[in-house]
PDB file of N, CA, C and O in Angstrom:
ATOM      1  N   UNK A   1       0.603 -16.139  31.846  1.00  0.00           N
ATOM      2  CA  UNK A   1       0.877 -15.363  30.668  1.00  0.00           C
ATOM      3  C   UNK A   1       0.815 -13.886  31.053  1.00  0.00           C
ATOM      4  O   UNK A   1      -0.211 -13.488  31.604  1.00  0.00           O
ATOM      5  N   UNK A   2       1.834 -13.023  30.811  1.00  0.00           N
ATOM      6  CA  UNK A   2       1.738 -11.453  30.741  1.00  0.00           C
ATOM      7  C   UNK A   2       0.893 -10.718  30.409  1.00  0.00           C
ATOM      8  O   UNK A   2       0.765 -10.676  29.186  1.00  0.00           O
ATOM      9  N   UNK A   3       0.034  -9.908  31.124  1.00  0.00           N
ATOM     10  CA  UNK A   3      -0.834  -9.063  30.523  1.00  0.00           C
ATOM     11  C   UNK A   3      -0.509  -7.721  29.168  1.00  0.00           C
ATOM     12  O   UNK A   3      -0.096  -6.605  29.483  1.00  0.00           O
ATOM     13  N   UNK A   4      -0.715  -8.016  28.102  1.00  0.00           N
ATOM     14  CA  UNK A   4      -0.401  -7.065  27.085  1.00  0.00           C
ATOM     15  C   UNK A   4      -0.894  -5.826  27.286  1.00  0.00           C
ATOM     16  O   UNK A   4      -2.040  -5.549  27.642  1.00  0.00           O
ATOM     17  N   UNK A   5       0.105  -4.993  27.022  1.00  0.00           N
ATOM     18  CA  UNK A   5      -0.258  -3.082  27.104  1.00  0.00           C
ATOM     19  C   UNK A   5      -1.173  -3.017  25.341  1.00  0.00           C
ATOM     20  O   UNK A   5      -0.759  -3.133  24.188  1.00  0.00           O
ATOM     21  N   UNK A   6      -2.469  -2.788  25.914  1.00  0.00           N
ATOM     22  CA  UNK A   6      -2.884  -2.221  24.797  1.00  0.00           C
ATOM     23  C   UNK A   6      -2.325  -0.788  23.990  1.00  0.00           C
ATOM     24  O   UNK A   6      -1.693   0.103  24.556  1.00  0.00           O
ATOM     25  N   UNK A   7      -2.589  -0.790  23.006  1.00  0.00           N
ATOM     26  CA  UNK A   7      -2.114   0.315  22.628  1.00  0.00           C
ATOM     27  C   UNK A   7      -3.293   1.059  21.614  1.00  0.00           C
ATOM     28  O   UNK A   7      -3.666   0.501  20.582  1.00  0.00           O
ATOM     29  N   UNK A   8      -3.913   2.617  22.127  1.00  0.00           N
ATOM     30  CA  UNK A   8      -4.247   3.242  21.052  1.00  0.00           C
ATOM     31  C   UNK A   8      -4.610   3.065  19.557  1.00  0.00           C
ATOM     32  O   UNK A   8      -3.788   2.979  18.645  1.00  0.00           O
ATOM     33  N   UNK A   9      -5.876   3.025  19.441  1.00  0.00           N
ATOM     34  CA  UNK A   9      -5.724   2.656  17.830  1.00  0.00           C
ATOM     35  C   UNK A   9      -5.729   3.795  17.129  1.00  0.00           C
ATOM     36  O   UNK A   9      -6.462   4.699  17.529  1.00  0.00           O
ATOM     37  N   UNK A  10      -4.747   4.035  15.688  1.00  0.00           N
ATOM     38  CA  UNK A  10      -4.528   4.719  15.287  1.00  0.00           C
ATOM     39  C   UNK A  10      -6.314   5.089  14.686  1.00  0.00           C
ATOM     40  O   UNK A  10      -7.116   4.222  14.338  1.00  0.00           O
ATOM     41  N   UNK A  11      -6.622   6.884  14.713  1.00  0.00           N
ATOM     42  CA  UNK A  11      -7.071   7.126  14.324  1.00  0.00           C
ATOM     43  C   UNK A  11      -7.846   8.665  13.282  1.00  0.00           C
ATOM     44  O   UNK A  11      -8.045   9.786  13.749  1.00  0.00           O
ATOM     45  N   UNK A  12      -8.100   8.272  12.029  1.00  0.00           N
ATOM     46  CA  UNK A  12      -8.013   9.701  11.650  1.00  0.00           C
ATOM     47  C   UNK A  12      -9.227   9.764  10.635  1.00  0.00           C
ATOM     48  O   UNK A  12      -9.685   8.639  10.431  1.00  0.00           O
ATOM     49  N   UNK A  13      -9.967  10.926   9.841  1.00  0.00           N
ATOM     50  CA  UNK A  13     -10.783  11.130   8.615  1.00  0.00           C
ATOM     51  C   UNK A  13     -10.649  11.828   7.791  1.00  0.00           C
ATOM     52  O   UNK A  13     -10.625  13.055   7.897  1.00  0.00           O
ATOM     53  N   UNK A  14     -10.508  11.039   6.562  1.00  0.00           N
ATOM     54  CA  UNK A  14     -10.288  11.734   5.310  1.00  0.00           C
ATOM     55  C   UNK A  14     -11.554  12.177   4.551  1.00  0.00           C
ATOM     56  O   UNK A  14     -12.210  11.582   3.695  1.00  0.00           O
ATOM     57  N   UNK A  15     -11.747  13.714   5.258  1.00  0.00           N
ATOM     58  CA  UNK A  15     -12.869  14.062   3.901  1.00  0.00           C
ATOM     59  C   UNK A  15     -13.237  13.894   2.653  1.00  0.00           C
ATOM     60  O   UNK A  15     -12.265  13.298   2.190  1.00  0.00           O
ATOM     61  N   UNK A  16     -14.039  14.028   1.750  1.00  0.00           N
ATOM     62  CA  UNK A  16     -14.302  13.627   0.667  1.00  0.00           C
ATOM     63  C   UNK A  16     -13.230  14.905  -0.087  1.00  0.00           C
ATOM     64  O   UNK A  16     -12.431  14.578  -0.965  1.00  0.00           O
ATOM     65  N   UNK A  17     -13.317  15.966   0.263  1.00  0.00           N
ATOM     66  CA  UNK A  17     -12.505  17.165   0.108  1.00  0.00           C
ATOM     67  C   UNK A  17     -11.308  16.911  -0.269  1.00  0.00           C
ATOM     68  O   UNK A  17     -10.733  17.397  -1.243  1.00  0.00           O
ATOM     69  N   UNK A  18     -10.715  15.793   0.835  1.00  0.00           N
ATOM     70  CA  UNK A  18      -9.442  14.946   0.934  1.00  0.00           C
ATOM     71  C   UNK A  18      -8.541  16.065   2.185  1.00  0.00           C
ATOM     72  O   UNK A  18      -7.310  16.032   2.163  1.00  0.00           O
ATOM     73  N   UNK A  19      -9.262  17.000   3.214  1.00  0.00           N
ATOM     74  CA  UNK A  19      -9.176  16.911   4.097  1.00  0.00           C
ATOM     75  C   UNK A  19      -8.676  15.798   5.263  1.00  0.00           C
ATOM     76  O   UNK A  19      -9.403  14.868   5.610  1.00  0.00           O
ATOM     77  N   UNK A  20      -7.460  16.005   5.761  1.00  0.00           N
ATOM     78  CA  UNK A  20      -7.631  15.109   7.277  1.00  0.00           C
ATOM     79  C   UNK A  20      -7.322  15.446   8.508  1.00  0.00           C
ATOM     80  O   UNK A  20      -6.377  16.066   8.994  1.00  0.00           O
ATOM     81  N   UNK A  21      -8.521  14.805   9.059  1.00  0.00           N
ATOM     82  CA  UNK A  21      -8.729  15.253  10.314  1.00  0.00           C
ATOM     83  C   UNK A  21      -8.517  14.278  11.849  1.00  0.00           C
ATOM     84  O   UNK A  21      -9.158  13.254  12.083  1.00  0.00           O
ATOM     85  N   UNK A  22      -7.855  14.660  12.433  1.00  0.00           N
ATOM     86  CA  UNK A  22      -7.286  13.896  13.981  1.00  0.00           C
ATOM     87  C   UNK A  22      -6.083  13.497  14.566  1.00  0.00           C
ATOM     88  O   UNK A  22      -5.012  13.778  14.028  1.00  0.00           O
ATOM     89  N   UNK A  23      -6.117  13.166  15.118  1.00  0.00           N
ATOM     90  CA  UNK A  23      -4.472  13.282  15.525  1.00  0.00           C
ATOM     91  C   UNK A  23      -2.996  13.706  14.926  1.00  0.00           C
ATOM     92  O   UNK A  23      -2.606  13.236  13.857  1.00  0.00           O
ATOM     93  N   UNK A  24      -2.536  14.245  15.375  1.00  0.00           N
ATOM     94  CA  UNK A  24      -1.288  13.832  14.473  1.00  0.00           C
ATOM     95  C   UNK A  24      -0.214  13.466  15.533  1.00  0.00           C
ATOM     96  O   UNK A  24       0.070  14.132  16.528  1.00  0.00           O
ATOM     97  N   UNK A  25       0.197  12.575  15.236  1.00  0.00           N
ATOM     98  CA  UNK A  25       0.860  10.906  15.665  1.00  0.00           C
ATOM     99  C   UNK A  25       2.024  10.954  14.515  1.00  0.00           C
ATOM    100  O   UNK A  25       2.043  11.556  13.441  1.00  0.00           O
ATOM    101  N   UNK A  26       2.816  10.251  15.024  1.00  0.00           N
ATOM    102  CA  UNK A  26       4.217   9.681  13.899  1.00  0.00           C
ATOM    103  C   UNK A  26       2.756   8.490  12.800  1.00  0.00           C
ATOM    104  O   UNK A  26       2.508   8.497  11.594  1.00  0.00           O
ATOM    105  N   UNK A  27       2.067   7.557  14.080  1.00  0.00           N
ATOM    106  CA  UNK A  27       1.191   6.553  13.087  1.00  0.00           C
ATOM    107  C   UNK A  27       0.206   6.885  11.840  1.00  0.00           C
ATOM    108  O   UNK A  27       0.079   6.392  10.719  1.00  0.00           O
ATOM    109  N   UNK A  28      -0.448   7.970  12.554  1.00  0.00           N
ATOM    110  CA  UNK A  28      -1.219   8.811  11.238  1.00  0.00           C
ATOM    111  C   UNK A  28      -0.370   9.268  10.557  1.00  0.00           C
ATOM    112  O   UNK A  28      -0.825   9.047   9.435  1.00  0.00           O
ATOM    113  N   UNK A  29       0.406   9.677  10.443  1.00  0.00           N
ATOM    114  CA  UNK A  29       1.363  10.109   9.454  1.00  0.00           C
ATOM    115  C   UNK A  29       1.926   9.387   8.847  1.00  0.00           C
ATOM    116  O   UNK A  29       2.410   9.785   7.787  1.00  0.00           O
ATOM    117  N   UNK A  30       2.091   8.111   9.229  1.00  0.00           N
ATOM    118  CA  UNK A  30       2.854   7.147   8.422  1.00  0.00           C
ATOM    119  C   UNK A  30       1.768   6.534   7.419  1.00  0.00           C
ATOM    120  O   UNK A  30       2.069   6.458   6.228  1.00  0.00           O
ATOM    121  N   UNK A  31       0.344   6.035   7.917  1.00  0.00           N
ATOM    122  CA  UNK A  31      -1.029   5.854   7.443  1.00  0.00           C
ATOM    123  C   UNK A  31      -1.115   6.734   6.189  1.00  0.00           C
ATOM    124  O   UNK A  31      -1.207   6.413   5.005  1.00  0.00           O
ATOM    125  N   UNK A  32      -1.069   7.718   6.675  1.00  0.00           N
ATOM    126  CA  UNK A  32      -1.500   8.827   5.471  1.00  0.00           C
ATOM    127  C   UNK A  32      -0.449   8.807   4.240  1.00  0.00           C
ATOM    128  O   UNK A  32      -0.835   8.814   3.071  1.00  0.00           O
ATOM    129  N   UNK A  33       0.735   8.785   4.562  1.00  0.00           N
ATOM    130  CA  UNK A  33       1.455   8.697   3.636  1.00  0.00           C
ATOM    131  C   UNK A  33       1.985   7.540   2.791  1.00  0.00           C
ATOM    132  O   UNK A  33       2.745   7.693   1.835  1.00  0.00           O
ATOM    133  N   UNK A  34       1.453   6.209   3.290  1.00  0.00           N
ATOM    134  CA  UNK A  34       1.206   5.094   2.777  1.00  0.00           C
ATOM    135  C   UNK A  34      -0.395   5.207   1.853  1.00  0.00           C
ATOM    136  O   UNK A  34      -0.411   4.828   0.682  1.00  0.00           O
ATOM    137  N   UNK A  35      -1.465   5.665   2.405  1.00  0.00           N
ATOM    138  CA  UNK A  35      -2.816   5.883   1.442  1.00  0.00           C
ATOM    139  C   UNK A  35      -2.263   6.748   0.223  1.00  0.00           C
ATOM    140  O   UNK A  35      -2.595   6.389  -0.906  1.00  0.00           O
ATOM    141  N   UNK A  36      -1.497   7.788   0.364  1.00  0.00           N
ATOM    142  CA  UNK A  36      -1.338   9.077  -0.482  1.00  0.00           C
ATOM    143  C   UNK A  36      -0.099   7.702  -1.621  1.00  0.00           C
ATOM    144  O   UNK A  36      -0.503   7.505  -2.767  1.00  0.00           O
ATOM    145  N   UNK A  37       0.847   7.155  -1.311  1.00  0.00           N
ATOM    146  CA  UNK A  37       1.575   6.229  -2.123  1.00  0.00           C
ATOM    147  C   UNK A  37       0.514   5.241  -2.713  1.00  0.00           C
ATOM    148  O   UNK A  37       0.466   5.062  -3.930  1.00  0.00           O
ATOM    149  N   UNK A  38      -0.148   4.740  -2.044  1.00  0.00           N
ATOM    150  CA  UNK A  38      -1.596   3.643  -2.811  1.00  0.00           C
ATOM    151  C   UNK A  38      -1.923   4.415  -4.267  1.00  0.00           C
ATOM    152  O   UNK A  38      -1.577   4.370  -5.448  1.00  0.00           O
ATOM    153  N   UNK A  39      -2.847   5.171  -3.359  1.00  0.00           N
ATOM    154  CA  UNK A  39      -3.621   5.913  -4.382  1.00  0.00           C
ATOM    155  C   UNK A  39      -2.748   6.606  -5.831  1.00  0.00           C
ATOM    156  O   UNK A  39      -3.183   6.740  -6.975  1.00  0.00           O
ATOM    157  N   UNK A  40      -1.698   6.881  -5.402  1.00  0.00           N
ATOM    158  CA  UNK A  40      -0.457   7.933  -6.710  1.00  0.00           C
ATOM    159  C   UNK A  40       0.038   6.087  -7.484  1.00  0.00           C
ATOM    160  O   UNK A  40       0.242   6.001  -8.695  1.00  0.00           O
ATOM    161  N   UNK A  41       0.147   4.888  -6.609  1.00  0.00           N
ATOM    162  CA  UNK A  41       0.302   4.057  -7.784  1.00  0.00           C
ATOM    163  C   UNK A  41      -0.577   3.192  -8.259  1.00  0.00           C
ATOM    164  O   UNK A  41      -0.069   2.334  -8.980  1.00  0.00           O
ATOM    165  N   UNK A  42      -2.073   3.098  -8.058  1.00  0.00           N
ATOM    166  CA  UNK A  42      -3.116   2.727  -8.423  1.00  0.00           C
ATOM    167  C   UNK A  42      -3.896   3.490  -9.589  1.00  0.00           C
ATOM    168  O   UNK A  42      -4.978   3.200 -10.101  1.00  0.00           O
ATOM    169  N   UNK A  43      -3.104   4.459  -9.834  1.00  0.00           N
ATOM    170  CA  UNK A  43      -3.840   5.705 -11.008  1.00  0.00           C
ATOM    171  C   UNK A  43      -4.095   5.042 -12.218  1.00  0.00           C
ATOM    172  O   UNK A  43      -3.102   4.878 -12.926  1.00  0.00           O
ATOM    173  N   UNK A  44      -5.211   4.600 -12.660  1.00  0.00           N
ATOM    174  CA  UNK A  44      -5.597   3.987 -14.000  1.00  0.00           C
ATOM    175  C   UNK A  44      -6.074   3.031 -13.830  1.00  0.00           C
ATOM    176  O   UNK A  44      -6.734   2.631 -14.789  1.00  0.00           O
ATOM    177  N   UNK A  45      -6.046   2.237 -12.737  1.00  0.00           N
ATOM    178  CA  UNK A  45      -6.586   0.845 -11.837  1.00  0.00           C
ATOM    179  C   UNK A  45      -8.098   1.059 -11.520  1.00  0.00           C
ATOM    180  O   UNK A  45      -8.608   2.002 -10.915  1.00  0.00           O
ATOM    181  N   UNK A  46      -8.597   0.143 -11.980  1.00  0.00           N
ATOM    182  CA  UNK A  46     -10.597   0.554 -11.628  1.00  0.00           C
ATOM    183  C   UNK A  46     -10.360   0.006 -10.342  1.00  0.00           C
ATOM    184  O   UNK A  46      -9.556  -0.904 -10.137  1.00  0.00           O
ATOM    185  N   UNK A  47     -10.949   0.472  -9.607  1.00  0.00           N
ATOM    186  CA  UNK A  47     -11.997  -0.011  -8.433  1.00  0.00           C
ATOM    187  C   UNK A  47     -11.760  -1.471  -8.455  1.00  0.00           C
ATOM    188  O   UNK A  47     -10.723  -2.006  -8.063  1.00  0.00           O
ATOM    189  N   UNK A  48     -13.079  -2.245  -9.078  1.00  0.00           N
ATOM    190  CA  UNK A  48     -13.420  -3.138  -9.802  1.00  0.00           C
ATOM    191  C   UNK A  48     -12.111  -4.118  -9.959  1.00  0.00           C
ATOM    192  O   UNK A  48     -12.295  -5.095  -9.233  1.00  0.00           O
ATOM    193  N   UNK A  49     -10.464  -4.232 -10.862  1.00  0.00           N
ATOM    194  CA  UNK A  49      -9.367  -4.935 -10.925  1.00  0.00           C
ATOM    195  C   UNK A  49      -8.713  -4.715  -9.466  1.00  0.00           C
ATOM    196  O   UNK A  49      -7.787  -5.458  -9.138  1.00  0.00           O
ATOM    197  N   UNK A  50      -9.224  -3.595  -8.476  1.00  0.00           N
ATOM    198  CA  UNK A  50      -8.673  -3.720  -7.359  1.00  0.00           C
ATOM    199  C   UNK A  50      -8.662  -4.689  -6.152  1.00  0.00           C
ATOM    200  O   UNK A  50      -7.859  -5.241  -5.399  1.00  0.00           O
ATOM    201  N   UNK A  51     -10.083  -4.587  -6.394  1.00  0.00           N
ATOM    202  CA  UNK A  51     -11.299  -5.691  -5.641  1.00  0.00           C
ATOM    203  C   UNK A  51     -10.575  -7.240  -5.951  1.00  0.00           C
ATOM    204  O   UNK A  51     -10.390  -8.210  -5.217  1.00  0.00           O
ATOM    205  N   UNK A  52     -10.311  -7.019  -7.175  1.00  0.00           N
ATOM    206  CA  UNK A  52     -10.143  -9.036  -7.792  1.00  0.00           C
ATOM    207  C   UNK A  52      -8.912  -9.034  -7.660  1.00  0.00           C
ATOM    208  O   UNK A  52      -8.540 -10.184  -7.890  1.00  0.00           O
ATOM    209  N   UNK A  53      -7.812  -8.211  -7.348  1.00  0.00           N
ATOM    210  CA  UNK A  53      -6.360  -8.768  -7.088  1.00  0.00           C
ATOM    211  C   UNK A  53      -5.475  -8.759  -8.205  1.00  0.00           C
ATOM    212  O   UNK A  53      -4.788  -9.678  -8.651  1.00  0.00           O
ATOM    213  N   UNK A  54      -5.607  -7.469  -8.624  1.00  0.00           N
ATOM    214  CA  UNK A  54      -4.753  -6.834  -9.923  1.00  0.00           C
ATOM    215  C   UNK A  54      -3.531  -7.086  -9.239  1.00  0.00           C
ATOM    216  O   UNK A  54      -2.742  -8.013  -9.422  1.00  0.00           O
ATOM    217  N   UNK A  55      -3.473  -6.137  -8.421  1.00  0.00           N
ATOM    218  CA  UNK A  55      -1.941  -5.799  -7.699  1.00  0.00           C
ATOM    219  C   UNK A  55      -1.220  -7.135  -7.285  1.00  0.00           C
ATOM    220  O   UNK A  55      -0.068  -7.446  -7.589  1.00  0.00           O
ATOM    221  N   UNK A  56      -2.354  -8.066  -6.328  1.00  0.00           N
ATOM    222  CA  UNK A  56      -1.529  -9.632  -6.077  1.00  0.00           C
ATOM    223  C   UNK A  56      -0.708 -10.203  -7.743  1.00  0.00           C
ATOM    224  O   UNK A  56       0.487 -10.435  -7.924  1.00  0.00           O
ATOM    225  N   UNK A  57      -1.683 -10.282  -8.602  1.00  0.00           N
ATOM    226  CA  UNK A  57      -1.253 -10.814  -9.865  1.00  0.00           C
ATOM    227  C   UNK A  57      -0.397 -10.200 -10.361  1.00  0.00           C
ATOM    228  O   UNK A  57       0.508 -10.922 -10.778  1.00  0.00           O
ATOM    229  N   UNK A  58      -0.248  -9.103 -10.526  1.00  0.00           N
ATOM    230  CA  UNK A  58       1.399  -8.085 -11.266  1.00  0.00           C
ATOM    231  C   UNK A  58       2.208  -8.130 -10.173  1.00  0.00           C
ATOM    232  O   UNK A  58       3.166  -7.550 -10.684  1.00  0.00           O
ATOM    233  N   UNK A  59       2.550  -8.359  -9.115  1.00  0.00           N
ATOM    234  CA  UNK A  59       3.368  -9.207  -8.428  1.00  0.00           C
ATOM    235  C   UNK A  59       3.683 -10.223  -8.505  1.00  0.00           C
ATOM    236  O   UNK A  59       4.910 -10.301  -8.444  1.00  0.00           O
ATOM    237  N   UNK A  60       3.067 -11.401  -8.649  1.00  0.00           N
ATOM    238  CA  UNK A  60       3.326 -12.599  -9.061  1.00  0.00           C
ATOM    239  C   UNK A  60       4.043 -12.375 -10.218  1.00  0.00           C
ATOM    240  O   UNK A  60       5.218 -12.597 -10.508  1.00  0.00           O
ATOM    241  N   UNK A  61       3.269 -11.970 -10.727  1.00  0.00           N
ATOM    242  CA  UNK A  61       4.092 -12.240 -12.315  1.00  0.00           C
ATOM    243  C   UNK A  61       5.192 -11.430 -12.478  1.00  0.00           C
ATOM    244  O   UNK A  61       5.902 -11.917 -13.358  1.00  0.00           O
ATOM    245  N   UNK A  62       5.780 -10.143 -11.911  1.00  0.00           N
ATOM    246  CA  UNK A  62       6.659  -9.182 -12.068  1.00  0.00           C
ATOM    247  C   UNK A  62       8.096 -10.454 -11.033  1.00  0.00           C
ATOM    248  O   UNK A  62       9.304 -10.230 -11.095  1.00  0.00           O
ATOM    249  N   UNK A  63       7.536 -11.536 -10.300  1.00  0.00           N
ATOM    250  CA  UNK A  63       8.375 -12.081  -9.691  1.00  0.00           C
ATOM    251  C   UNK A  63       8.537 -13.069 -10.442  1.00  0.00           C
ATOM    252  O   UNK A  63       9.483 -13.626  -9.885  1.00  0.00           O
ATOM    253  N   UNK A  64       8.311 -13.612 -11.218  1.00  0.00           N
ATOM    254  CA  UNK A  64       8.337 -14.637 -11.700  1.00  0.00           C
ATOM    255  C   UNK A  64       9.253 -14.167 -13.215  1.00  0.00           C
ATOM    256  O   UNK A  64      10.161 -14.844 -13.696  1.00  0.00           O
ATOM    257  N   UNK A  65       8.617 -12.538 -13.911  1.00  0.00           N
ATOM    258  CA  UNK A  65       9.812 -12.184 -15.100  1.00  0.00           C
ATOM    259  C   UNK A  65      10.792 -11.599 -14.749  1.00  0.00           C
ATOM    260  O   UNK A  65      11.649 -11.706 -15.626  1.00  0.00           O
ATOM    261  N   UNK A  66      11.268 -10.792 -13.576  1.00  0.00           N
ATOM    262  CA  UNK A  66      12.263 -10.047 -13.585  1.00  0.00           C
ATOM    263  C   UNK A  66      13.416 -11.318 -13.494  1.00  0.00           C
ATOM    264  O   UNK A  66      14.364 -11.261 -14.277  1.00  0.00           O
ATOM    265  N   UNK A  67      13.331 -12.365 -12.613  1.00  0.00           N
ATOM    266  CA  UNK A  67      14.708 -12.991 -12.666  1.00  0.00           C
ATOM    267  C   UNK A  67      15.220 -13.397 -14.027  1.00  0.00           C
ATOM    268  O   UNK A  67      16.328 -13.473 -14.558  1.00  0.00           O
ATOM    269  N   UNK A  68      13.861 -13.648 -14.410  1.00  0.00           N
ATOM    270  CA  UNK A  68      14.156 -14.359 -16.344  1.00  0.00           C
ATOM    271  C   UNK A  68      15.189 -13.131 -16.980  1.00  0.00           C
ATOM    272  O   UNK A  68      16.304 -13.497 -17.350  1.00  0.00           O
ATOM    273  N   UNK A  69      14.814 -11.649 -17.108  1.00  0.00           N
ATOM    274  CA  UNK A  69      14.881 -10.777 -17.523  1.00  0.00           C
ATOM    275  C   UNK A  69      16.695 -10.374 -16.515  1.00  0.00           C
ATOM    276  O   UNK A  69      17.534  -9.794 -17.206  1.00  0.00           O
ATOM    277  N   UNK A  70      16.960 -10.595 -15.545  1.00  0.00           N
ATOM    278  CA  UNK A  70      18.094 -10.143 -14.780  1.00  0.00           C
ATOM    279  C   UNK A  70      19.301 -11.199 -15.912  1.00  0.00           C
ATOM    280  O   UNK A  70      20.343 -10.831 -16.454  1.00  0.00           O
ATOM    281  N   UNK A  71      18.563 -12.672 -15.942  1.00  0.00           N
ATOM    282  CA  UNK A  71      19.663 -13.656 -16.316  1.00  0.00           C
ATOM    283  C   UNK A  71      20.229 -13.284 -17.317  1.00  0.00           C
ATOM    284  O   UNK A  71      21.407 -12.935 -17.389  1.00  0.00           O
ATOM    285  N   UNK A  72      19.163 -13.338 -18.484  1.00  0.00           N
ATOM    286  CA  UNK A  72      19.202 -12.744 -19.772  1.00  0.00           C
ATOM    287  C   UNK A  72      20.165 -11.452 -20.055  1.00  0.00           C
ATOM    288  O   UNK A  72      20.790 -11.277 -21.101  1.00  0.00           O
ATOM    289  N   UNK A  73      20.163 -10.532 -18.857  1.00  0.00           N
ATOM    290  CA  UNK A  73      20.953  -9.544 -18.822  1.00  0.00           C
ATOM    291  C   UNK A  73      22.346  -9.933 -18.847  1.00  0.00           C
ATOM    292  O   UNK A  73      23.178  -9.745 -19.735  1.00  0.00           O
ATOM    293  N   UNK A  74      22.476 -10.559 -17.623  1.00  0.00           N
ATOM    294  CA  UNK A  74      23.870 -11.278 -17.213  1.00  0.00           C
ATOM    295  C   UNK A  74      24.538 -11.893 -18.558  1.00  0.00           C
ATOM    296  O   UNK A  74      25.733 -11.732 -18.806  1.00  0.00           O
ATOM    297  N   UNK A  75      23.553 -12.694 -19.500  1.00  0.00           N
ATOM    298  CA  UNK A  75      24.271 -13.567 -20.233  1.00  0.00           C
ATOM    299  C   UNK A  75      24.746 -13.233 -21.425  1.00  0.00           C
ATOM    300  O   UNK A  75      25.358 -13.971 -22.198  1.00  0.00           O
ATOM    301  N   UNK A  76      24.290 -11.442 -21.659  1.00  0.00           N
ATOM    302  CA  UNK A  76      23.826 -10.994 -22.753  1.00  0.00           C
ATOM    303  C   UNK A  76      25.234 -10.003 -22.778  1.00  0.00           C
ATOM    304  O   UNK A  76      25.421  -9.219 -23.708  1.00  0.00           O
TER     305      UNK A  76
END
């Protein structure tokens, strides 16, 4: 079997400030701007519904009404 090239783990710290600090990488940057998208669509979301799988469940279910809701369009 081939020996795998490890690679660097991405790494960086977000002050409480909301400071960040360490590298800058295409990866931290992509990191950061995926946390900064979390956080801008989690706004109103406790902690707490985060933990238990708010987001899994309004997925499920946003997959399960939009086709209902596309047909309905179509037929309408």
């Amino acid at each position: 079997m081939a020996e795998q090239e490890s690679q660097p783990e991405t790494r960086f710290i977000i002050t409480v400030d909301g400071e960040i600090l360490g590298a800058d990488t295409p990866d931290n940057r992509e990191m950061i701007r995926r946390i900064h998208a979390c956080i801008d669509a989690c706004e109103g979301i406790s902690t707490e519904e985060l933990e238990q799988g708010i987001i899994q469940d309004m997925c499920r279910v946003m997959g399960q009404v939009v086709p209902l809701l596309q047909t309905k369009k179509q037929a309408g």
